[in-house]
FISE-538701 format. One line per 4 residues: number of its first residue (from 1); their letters; for each residue x, y, z of N, C-alpha, C, CB. Coordinates in Angstrom, 3 decimals, padded with zeros to 6 digits. Glycine has a CB too. Example, Ala and Ser with C-alpha at 12.3 -4.5 7.8 and 13.67 -1.06 7.14 Angstrom:
// FISE-538701
1> AS> 013.190,-005.690,007.800,012.300,-004.500,007.800,013.200,-003.300,007.800,011.308,-004.473,009.046  012.850,-002.250,007.080,013.670,-001.060,007.140,012.900,000.030,007.870,014.084,-000.598,005.725
// end
This chain:
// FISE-538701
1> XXXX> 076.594,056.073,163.135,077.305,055.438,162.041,078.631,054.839,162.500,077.543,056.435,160.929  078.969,055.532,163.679,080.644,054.771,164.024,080.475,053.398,164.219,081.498,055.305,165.528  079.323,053.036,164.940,079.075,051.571,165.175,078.589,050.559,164.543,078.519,051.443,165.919  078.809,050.819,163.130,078.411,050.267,162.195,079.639,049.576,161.460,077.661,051.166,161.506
5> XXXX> 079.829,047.893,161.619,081.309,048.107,160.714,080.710,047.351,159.203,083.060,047.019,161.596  081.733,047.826,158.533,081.796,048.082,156.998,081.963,046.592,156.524,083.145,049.164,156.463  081.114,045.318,155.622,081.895,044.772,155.213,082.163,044.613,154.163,081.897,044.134,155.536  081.447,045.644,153.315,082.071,045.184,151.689,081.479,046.742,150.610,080.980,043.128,150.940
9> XXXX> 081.778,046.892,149.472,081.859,047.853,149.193,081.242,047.203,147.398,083.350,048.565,149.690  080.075,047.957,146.945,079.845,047.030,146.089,079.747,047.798,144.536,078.547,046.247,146.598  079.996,048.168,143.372,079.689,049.082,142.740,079.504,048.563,141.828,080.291,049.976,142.683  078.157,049.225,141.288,077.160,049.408,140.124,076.965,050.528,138.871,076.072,049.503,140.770
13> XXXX> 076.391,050.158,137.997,076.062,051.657,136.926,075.125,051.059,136.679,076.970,052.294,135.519  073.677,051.810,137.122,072.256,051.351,136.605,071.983,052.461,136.097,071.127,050.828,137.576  071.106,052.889,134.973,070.447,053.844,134.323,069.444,054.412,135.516,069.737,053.241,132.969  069.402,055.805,135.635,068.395,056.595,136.628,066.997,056.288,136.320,068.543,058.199,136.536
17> XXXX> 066.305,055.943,137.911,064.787,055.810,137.645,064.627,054.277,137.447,064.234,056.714,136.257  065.521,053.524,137.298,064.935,052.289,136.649,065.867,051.161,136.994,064.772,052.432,135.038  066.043,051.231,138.553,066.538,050.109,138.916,065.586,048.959,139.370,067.387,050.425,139.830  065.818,047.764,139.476,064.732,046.571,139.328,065.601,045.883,140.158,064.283,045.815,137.755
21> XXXX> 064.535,044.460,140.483,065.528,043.250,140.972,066.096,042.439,140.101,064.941,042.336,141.790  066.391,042.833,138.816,066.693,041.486,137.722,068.409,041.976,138.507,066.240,041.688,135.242  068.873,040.754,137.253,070.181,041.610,137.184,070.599,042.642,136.379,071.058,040.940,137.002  071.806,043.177,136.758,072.685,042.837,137.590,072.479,043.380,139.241,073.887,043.296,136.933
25> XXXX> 071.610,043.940,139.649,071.089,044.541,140.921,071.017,043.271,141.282,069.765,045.511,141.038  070.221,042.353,141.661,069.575,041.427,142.311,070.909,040.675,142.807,068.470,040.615,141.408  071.500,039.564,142.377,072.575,038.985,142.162,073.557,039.732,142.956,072.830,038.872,140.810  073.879,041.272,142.623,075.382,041.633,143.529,074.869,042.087,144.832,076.478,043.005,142.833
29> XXXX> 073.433,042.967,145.345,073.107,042.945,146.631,072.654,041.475,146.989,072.070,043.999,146.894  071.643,040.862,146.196,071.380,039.532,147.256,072.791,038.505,147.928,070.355,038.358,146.244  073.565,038.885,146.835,074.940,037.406,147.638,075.326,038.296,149.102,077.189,037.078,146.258  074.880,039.488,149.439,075.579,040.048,150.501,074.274,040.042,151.550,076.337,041.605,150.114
33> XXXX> 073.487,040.026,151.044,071.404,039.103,151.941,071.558,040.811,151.973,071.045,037.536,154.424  071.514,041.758,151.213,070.546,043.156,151.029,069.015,042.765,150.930,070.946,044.054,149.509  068.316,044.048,151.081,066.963,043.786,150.861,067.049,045.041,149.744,065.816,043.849,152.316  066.637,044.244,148.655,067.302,044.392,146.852,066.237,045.531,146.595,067.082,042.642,145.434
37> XXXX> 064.504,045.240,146.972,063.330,046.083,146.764,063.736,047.305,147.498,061.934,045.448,147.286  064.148,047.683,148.829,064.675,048.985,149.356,065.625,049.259,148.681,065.058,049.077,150.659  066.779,049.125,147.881,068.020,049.554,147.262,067.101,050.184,146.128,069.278,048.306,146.839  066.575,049.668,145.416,065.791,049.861,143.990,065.202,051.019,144.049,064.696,048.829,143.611
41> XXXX> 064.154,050.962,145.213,063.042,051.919,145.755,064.006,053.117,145.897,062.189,051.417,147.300  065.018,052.971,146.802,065.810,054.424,147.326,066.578,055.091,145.949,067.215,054.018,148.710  066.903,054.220,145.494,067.706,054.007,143.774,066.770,054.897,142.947,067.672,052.081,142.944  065.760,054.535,142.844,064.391,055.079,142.200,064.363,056.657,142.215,063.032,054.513,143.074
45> XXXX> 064.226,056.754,143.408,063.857,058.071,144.486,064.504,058.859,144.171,064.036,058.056,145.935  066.331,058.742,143.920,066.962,059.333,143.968,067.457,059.943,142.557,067.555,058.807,144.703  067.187,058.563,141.975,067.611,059.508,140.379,066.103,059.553,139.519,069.098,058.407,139.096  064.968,060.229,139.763,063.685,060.430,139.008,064.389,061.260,138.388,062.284,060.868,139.617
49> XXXX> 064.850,062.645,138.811,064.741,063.460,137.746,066.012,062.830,136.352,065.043,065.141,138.457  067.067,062.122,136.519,067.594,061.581,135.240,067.505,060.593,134.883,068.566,061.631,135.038  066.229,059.898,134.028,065.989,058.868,133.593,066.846,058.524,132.516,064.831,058.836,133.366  067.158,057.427,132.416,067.768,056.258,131.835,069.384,056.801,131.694,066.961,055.797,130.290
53> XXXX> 069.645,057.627,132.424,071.080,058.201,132.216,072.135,057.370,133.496,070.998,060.173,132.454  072.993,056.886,132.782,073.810,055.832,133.500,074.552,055.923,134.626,074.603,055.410,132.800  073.832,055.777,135.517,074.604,056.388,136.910,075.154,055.565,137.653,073.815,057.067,137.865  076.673,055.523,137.572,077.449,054.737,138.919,077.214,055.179,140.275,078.985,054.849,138.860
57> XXXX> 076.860,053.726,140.900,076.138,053.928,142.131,077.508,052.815,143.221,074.062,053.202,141.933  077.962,053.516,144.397,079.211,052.525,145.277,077.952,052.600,146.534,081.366,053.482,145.771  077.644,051.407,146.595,077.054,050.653,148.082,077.819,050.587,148.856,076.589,049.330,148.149  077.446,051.014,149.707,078.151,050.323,151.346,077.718,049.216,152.089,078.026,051.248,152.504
61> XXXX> 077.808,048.569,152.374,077.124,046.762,152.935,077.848,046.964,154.523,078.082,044.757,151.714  077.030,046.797,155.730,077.342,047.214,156.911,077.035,045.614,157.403,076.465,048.616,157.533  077.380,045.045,158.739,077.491,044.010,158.811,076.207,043.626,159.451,078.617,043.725,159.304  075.505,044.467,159.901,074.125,044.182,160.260,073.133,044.197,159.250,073.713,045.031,161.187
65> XXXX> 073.532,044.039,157.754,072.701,044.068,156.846,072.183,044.938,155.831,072.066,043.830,157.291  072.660,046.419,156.958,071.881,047.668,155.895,073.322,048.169,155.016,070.988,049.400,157.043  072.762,049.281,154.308,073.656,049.952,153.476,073.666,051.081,153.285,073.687,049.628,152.523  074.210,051.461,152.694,074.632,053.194,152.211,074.683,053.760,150.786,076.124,053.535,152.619
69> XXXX> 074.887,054.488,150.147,075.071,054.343,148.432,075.494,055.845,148.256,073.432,053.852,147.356  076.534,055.597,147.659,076.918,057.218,147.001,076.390,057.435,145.317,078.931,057.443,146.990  076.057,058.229,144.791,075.644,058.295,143.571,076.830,058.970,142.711,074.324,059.018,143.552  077.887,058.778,141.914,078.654,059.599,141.099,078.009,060.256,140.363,079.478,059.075,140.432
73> XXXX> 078.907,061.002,138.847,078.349,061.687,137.462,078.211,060.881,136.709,079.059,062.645,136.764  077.062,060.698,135.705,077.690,060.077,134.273,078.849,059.838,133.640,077.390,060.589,133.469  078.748,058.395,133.584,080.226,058.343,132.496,080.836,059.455,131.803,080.009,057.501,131.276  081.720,059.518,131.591,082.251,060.615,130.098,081.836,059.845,129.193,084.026,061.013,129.714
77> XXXX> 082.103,058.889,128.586,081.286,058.349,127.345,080.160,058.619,127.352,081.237,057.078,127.119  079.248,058.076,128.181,077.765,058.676,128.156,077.202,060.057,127.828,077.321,058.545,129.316  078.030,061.167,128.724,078.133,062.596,128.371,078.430,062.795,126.939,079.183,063.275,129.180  079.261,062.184,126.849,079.875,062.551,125.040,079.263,062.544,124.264,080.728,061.841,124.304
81> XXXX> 078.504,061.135,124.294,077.544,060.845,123.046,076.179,061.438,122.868,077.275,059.467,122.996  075.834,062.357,123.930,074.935,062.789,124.499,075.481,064.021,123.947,074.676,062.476,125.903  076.296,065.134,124.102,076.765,065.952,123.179,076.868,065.921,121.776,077.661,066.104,123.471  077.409,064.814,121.388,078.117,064.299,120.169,076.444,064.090,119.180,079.276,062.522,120.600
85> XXXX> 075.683,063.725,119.920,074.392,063.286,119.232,074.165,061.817,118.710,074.238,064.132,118.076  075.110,061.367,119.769,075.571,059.769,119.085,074.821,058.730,119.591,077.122,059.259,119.400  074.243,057.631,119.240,073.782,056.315,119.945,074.439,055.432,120.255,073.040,055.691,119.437  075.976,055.436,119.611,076.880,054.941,120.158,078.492,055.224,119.677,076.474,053.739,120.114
89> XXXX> 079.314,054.675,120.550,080.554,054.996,119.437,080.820,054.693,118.028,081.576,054.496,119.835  082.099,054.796,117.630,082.710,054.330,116.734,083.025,052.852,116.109,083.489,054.806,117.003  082.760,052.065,115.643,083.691,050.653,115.354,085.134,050.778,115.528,083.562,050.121,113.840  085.374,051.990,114.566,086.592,051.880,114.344,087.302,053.378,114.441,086.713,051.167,113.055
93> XXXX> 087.328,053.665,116.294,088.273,055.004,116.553,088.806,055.356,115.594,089.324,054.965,117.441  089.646,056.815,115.733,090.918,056.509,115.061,091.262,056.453,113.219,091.147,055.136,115.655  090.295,055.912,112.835,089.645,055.449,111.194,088.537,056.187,111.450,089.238,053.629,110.703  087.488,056.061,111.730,086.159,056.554,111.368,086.074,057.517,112.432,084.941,055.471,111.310
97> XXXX> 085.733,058.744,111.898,085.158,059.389,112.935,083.884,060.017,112.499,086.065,060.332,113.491  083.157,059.907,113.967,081.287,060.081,113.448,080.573,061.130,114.665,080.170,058.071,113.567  081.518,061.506,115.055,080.917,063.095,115.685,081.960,064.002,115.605,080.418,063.153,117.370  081.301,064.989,116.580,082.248,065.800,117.168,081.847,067.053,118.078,083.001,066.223,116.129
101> XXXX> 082.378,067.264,119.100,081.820,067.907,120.064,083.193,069.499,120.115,081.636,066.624,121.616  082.541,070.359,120.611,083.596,071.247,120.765,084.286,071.769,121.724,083.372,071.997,120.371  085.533,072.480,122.078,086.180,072.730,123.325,085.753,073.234,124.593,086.959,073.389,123.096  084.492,073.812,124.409,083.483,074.439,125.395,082.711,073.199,126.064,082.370,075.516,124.581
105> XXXX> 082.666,072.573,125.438,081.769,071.325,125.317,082.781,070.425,126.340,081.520,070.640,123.490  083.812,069.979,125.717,084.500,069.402,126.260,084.655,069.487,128.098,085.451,069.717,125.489  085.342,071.386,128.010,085.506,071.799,129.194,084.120,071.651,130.108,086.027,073.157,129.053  083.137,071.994,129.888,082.121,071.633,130.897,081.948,070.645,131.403,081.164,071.764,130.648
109> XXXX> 082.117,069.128,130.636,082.013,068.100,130.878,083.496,067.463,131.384,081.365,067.620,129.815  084.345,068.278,131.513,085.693,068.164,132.159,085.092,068.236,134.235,086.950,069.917,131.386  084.671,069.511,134.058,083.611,070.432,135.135,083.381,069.065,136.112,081.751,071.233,134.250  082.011,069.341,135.419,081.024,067.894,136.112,081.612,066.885,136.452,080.024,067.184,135.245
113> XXXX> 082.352,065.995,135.660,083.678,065.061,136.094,084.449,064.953,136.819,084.382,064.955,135.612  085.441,065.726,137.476,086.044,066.937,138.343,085.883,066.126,139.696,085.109,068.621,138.275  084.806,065.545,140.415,085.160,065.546,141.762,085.353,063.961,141.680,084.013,066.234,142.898  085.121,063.292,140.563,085.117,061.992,140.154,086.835,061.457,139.459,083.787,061.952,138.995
117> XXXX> 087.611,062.307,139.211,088.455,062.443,138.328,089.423,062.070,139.797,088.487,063.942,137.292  090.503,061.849,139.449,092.092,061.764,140.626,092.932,062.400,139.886,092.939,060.111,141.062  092.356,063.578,139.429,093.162,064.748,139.428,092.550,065.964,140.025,093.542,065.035,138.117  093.455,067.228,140.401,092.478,068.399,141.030,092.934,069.577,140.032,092.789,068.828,142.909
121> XXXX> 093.433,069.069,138.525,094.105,070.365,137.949,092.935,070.293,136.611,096.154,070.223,137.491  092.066,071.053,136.602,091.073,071.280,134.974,091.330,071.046,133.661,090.766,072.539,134.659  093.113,071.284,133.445,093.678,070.924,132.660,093.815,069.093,132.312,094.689,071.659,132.976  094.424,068.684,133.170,094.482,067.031,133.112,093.086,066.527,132.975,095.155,066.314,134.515
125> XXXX> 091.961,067.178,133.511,090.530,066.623,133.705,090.196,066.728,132.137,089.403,067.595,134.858  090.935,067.701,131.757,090.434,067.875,129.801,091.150,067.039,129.058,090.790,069.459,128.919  092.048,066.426,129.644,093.122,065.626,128.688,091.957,064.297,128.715,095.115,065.258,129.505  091.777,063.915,130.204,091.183,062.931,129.885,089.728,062.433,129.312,091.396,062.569,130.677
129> XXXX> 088.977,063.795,129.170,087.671,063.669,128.771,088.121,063.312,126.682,086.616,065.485,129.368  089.282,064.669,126.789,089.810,064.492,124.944,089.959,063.212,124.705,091.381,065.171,124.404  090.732,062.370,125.389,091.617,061.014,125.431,090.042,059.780,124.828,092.465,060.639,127.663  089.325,059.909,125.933,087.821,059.543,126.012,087.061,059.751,124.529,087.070,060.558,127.204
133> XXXX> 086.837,060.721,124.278,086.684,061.211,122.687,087.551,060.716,121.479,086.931,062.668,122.639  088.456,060.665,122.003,088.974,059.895,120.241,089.053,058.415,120.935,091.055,060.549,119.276  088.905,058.384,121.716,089.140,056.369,121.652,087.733,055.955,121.154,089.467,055.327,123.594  086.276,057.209,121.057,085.067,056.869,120.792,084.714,057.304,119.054,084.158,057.611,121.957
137> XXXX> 086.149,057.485,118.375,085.718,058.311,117.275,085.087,059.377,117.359,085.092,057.778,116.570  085.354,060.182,118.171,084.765,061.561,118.171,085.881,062.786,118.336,083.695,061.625,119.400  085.408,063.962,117.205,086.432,064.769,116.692,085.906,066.009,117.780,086.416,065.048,114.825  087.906,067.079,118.598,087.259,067.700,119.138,087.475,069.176,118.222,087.569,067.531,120.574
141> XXXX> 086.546,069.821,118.114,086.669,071.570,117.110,086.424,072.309,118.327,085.198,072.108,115.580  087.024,073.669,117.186,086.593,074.687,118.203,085.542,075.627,118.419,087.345,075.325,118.277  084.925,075.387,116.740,083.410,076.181,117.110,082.605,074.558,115.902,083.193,078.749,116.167  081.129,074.406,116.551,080.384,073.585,115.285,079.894,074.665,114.770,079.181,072.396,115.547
// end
């Protein structure tokens, strides 16, 4: 790998299991001449077991053509609404609120977040999952 140099760094969020050549896949590996069917295929492979769950994916583009791919966690929004029981947010944060998830809830999904977060304190990782929750209209309790 040392002899490999780096030229570009490319990042995606495709739903697990179900990456394709349309776009937006096709379009951001082909302008860099990837071979789009191996990204997909390995893409595939890697997230079967969480289908359609939105996974940010950072490519690596090496100058001989091949690549690399780190897989992150689910969004916090995604997580949320997925707790929350929601199909989507709010219209109107703040004014309407149309879930609500609870502090246990919260903290786990603080957890999972955690190595994704640019913080290393559990506390700040909860501020920002809370922060995340009311900008989506979602209320946090302490027991449902």
């Amino acid at each position: 790998m040392a002899g490999k140099e780096l030229v570009t760094k490319i990042k995606l969020q495709v739903p697990g299991g179900q990456a394709n050549p349309a776009p937006p896949i096709g379009p951001a590996l082909g302008q860099h001449g990837l071979n789009i069917m191996e990204f997909c295929k390995q893409f595939n492979e890697r997230t079967k077991d969480r289908p359609g769950v939105p996974l940010p994916a950072v490519i690596s583009v090496f100058k001989d053509k091949s690549f690399t791919f780190i897989l992150k966690s689910p969004p916090v929004a995604s997580v949320l609404k997925k707790a929350a029981g929601l199909a989507k947010a709010s219209p109107e944060p703040g004014r309407n609120i149309i879930g609500k998830v609870t502090r246990e809830e919260v903290l786990e999904i603080a957890r999972q977040k955690m190595p994704d977060f640019n913080t290393t304190k559990i506390e700040s990782a909860i501020r920002l999952v809370e922060g995340t929750a009311r900008s989506m209209g979602i209320e946090i309790v302490e027991k449902k």
